[in-house]
N, C-alpha and C positions, 0 to 999 in steps of 0.2 A: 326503687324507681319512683315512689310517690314522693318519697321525701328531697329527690330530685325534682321531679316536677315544682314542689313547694317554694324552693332555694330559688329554680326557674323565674314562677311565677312573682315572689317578693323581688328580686332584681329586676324586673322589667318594670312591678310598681315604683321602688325605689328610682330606676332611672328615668321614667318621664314623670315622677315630683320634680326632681332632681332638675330636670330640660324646662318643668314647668315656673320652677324656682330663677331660673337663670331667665328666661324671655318674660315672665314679670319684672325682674328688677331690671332689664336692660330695656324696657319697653313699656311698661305700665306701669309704674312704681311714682308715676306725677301724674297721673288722671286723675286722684279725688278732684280735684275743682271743676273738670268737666262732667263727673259723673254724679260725686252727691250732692244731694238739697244744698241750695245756701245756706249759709250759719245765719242770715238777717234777711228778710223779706224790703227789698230795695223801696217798696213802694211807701214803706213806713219811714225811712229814710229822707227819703226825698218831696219836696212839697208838692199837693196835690194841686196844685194851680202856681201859676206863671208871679216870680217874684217881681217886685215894681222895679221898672228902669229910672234912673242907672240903680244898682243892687246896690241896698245898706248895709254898714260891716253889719259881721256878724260874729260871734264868740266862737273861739276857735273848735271849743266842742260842739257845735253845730249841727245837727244830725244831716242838713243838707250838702254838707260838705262833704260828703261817701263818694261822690266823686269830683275829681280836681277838673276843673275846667281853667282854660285861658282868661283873662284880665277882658273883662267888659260881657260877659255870657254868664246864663244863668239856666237851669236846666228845671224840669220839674215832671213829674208824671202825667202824660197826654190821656192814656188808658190803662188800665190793669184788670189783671183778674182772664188772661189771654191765654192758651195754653201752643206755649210754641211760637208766637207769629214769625213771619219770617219777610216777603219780600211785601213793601210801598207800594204804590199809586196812588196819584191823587185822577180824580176823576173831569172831567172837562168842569163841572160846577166847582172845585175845589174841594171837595170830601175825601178824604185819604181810605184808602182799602187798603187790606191786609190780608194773605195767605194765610192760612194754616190748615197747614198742611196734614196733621196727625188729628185732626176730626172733618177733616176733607171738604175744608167749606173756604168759601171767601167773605170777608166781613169789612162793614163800611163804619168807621168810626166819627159819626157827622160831630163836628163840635155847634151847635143849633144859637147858640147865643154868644159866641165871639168869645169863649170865657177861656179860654185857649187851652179847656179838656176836655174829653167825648165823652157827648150825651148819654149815649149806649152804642153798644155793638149790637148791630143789624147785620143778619146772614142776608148776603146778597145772592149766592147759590151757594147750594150744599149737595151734598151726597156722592161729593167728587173721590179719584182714587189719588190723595198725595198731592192734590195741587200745589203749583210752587208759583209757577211763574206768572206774573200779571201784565196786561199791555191794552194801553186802549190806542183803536184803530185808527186808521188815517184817514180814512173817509167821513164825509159830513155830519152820517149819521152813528150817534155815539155806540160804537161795538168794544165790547170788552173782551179781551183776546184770554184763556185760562191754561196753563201747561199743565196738565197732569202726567203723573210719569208716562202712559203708554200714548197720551193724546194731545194734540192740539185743539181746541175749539173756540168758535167765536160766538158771542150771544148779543142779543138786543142789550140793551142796558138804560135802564130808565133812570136818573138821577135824580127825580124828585124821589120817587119809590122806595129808589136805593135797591134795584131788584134787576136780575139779570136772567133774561128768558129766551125762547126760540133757539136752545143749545145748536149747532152744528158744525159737528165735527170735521174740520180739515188738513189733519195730520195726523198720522200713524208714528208712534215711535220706539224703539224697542224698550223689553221690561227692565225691571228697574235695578236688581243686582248690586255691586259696591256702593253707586250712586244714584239713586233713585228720584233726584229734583230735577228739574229742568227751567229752565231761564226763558225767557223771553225780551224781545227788546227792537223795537222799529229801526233802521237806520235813518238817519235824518237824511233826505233825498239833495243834493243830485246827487243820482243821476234818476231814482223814484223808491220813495219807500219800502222797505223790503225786509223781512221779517226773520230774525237772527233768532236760531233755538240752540241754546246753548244743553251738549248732552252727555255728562260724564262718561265714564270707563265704567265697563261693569267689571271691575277686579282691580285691585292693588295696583299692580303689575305683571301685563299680558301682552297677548299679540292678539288682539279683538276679530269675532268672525263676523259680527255683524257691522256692515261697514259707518253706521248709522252712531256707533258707541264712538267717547274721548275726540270728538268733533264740537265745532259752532257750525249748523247746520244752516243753510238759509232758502228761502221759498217767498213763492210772491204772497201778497194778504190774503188770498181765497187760498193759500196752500199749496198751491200749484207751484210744477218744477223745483222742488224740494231737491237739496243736492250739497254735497259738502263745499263750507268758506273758508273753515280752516282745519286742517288735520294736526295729529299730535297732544293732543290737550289733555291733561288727563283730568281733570274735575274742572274747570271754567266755569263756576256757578254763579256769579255776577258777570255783567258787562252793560259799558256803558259809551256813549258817543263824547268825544271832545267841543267843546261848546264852539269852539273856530277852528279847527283842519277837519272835524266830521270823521276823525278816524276813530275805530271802535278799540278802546281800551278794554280788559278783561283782567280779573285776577285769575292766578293760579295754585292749586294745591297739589305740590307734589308727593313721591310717591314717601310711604312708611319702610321702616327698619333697615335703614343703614346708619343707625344712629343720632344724635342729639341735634345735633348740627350740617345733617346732609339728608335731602336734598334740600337747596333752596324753595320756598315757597316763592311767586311769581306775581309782578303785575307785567303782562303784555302787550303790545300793539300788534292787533290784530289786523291781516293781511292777507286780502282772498287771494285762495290758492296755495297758500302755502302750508309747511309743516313745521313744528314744532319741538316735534325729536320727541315723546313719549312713545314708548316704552323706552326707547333705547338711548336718551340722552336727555339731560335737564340743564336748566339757567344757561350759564355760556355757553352751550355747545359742548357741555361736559357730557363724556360719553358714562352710563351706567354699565361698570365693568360686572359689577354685582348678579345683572339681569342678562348679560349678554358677555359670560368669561372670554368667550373666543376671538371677543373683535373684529365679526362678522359686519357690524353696521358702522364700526368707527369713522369710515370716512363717509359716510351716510351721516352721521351727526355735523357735519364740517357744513353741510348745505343748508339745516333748517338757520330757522329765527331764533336767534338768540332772544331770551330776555331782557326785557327793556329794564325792569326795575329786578332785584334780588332782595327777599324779605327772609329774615331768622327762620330756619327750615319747623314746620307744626307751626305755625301762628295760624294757620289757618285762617289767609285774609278771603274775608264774601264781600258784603256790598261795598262800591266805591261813588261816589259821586262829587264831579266836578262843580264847584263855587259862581255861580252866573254872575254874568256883568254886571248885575245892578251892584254888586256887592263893591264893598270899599277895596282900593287897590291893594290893601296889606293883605287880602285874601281870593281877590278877582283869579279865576283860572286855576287857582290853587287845586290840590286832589283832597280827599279826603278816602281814607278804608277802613274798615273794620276789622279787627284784627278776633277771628272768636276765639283764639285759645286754643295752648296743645291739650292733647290727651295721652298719645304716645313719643314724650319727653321727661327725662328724670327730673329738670327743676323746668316747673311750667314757662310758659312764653307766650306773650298773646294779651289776649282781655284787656284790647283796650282798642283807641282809633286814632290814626296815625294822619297826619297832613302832608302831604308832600307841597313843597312849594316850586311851583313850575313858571316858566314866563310863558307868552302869549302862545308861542310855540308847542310847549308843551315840554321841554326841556328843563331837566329837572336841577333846582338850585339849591336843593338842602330839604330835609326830612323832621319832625320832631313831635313827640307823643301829645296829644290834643286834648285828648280823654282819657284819666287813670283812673283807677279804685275801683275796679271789678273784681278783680283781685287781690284780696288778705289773706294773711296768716291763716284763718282759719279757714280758706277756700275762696270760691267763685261768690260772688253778690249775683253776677247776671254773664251773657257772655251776649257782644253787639253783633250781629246781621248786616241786616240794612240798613241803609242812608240816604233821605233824600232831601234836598237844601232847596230852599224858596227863592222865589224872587226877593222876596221883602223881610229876610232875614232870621227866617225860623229852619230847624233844620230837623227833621224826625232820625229816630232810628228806635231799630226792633231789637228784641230781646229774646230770644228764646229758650233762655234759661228763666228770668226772672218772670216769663212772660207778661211785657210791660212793654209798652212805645214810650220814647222818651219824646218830650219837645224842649230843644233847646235854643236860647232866642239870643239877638247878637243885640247888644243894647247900643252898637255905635253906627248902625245905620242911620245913612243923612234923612231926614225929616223930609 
């Protein structure tokens, strides 16, 4: 008998190595670049201050050359030494803030003498749970809006100070689970400003109890009348407005383990009222036979929003932001996203930021990689977030692998 039990016990171990062996190599067998250290510290890399316009060659072993940038841009380290940042704003004075989220503070990065790198990081509030999202208000007086996973709140905001006080809280949200960020993002009015909280799935893939999860939620500025704008979503962790139709674009991250290449990751146009098909269907109206064997919801996927854009399934696209009119027409309206990189993909995909080029409309004319060298051979350098582009030709983005801001400047803006 014991030495049955024994036989028992070794075949049960043997079988879930065995189960543990097969869903690593079909599922996790390409995450080092998401998971371990870089092999090179980006910020040694790349120059600590803004190279001269227009950029002089340089030899092709270059160390600023770690990442490929377009013909006429030059890139350099804004700030470093960050842990994690994640989402932009710039503040009504033009001081760029930063989330971060995993020491629970917000931090304003003033660059004080135009030298085009920050002075220091100033915690503008801290002690927060996960903050993500940042949004400054619509009303006269400067209010800086904070997402923390379970909270909405708004505070005073002083801008010489760089300090943000008189916390009050005006939105409950549920806790945090698969996806525990949350977005923030004004709509640009008409018809009146109104305040979009963008709130993942708490699960892979589910059928959510709390009705509040895998939505863009939306509520007036003081919080009020909170109530779903769009349903279906299953992580929407950026969104942003089209600079001329005012419609809210969002990327999308769909679901894990149906393999390499399924489901499509998502950029969407966003449409109150409507649904999106998560859990039970992704990108075109494709219904998820995986989640739903019986074909219960099938003609239920035939009604939602298709996907507007379809992205290599794990790229895991976050920030996007569209190119404003000052900018020269070879880029005016253009999109730009961040693409942060698989984890659960056998040969990685991602790490990098991608342009889509659209006409005024918003009508997409062709696609092609903007930003490369995150990824080499020997793993991740950084993985990009956010993105926010200027009027006058500078554009940030966050790092939170590297934790580093980049500032990358367009050296063919008209004078």
């Amino acid at each position: 008998m014991k030495k049955t039990l024994i036989l028992i016990s070794i075949l049960i171990v043997v079988a879930g190595l065995t189960w543990a062996g097969i869903f690593y190599y079909e599922n996790l067998r390409g995450a080092g670049p998401a998971l371990k250290t870089p092999p090179q510290d980006i910020a040694k890399l790349l120059p600590a201050a803004p190279l001269p316009a227009p950029t002089p060659p340089r030899p092709l072993d270059d160390p600023s050359d770690a990442l490929k940038l377009p013909p006429g841009f030059s890139i350099s380290i804004f700030a470093k030494g960050l842990e994690a940042p994640r989402v932009l704003a710039l503040d009504p004075e033009g001081t760029l803030l930063v989330s971060i989220p995993s020491q629970g503070r917000v931090v304003a990065l003033p660059d004080r003498g135009g030298t085009g790198m920050a002075a220091e990081a100033v915690t503008v509030v801290s002690g927060l749970k996960w903050p993500h999202g940042l949004a400054f208000g619509p009303g006269t007086e400067p209010q800086l809006y904070v997402a923390e996973t379970t909270e909405v709140a708004m505070y005073d905001y002083d801008g010489e100070k760089l300090t943000a006080t008189n916390k009050k809280k005006i939105i409950d949200l549920p806790p945090g689970g698969r996806h525990f960020t949350r977005t923030l993002h004004f709509m640009s009015p008409p018809p009146r400003p109104r305040l979009l909280i963008a709130v993942g799935s708490d699960c892979d893939v589910c059928v959510e109890k709390d009705w509040r999860y895998a939505k863009i939620l939306v509520g007036e500025p003081d919080g009020s009348n909170l109530k779903t704008f769009a349903a279906g979503l299953r992580n929407s962790v950026f969104l942003t407005s089209h600079p001329v139709t005012g419609h809210i674009w969002a990327t999308e991250m769909g679901r894990d383990y149906l393999g390499d290449d399924l489901p499509p990751d998502e950029i969407n146009l966003i449409l109150e009222g409507r649904d999106y098909g998560w859990p039970y269907c992704y990108g075109k109206r494709i219904h998820d036979d995986k989640f739903d064997p019986q074909g219960e919801k099938r003609d239920f996927c035939k009604e939602t929003v298709p996907s507007y854009i379809d992205i290599p399934a794990h790229s895991a696209p976050l920030g996007l932001a569209f190119f404003p009119e000052e900018w020269p027409k070879e880029y005016r309206y253009h999109l730009l996203v961040a693409y942060h990189g698989s984890w659960n993909r056998s040969t990685p995909t991602g790490y990098k930021v991608v342009r889509y080029k659209l006409d005024e409309a918003g009508n997409v004319l062709g696609e092609e990689d903007f930003i490369t060298g995150w990824l080499t051979p020997h793993g991740a350098l950084g993985r990009p977030v956010d993105i926010l582009i200027t009027d006058d030709g500078v554009i940030f983005i966050s790092d939170d692998k590297a934790g580093v801001i980049y500032r990358m400047v367009y050296n063919g803006m008209k004078k």
